[in-house]
C-alpha positions as CSV (number, residue, x, y, z in Angstrom):
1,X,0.0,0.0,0.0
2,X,3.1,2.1,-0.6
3,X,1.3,4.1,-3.0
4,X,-1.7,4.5,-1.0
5,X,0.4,6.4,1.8
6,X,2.1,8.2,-0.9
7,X,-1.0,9.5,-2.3
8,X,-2.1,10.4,1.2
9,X,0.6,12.4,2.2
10,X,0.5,14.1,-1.0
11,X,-3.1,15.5,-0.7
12,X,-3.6,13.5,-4.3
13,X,-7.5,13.4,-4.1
14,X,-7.5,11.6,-7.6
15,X,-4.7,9.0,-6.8
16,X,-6.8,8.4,-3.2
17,X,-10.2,8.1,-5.1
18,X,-8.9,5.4,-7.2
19,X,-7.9,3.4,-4.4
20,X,-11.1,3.2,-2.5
21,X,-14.3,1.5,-3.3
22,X,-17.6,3.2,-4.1
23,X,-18.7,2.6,-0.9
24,X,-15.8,2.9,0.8
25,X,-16.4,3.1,5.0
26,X,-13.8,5.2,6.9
27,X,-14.4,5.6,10.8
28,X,-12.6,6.7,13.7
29,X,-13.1,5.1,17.1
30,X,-14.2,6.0,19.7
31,X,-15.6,8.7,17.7
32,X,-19.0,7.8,17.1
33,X,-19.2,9.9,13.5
34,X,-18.5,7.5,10.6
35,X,-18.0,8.6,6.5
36,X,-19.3,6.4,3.7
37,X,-18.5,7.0,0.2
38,X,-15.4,8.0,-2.2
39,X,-16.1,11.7,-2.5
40,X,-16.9,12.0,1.3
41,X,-13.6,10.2,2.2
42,X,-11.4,11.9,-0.4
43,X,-12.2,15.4,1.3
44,X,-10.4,14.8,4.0
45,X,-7.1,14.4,1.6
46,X,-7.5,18.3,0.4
47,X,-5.1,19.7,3.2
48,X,-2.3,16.6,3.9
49,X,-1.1,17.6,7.1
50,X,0.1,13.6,8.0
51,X,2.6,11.5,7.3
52,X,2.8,8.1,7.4
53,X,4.5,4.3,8.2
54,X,3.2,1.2,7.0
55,X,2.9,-1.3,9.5
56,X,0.7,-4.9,10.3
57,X,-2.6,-5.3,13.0
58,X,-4.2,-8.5,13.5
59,X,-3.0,-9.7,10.3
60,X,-4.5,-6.8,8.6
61,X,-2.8,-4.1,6.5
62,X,-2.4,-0.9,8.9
63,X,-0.4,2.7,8.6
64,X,0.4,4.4,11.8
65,X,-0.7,7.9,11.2
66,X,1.3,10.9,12.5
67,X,-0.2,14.4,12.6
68,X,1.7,17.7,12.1
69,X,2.5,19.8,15.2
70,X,3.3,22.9,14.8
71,X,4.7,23.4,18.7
72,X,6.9,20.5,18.6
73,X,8.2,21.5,15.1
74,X,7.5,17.4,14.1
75,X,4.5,15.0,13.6
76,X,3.2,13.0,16.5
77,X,1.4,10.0,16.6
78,X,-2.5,10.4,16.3
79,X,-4.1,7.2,15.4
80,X,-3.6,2.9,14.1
81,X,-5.4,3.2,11.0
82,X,-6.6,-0.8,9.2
83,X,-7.4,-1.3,6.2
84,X,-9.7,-3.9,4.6
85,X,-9.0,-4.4,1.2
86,X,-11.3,-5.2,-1.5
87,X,-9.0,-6.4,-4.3
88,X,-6.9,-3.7,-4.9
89,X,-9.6,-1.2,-3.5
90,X,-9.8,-0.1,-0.1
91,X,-12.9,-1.0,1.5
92,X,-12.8,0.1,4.8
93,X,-10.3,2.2,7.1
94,X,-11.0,2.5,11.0
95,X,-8.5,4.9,12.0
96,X,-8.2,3.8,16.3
97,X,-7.3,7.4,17.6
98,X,-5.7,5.8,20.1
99,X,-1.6,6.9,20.1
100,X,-1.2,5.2,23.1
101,X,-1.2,1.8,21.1
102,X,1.7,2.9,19.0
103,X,4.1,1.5,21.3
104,X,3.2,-2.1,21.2
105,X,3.5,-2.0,17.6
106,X,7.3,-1.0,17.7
107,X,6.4,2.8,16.5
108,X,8.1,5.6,17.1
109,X,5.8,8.3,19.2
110,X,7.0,11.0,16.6
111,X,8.7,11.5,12.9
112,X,10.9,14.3,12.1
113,X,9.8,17.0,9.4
């Protein structure tokens, strides 16, 4: 899913779009809010503001998603995102705000600019 990160951290709404499903699911627990659809999940990619590392949850694909700071000067972990893939399309991201978990998976707690 290299390119799927790349795309992401790009802001490349038409790379992202061609990724996910029609009916592509994105949700964010414990956030009760969930987003269903290709053009509702690609406007979150108009301002990139994360970067990315690929990593592996419950045998699933999953990125570790780091948010920019502007205090610290670096990104800082924000949320486990899994994906369920569909093919080549993703079907579903659940994006586990939870940074806390990033240190059983080996990550880092922030990334340089």
């Amino acid at each position: 899913m290299e390119s799927y990160i790349d795309a992401w951290e790009r802001g490349d709404v038409d790379a992202i779009a061609a990724m996910l499903a029609d009916d592509a699911i994105f949700a964010m627990p414990p956030y009760p809010s969930w987003w269903r659809g290709r053009e509702v999940i690609t406007a979150f990619a108009a301002e990139p503001v994360h970067r990315y590392l690929p990593t592996r949850a419950n045998g699933q694909v999953a990125n570790a998603a780091y948010r920019w700071d502007p205090q610290t000067g670096s990104y800082v972990a924000e949320a486990l995102e899994l994906l369920t893939l569909e093919g080549a399309q993703v079907k579903e991201m659940t994006a586990f705000m939870a940074p806390e978990l990033f240190a059983h998976f080996g990550l880092p707690d922030e990334l340089p600019r």
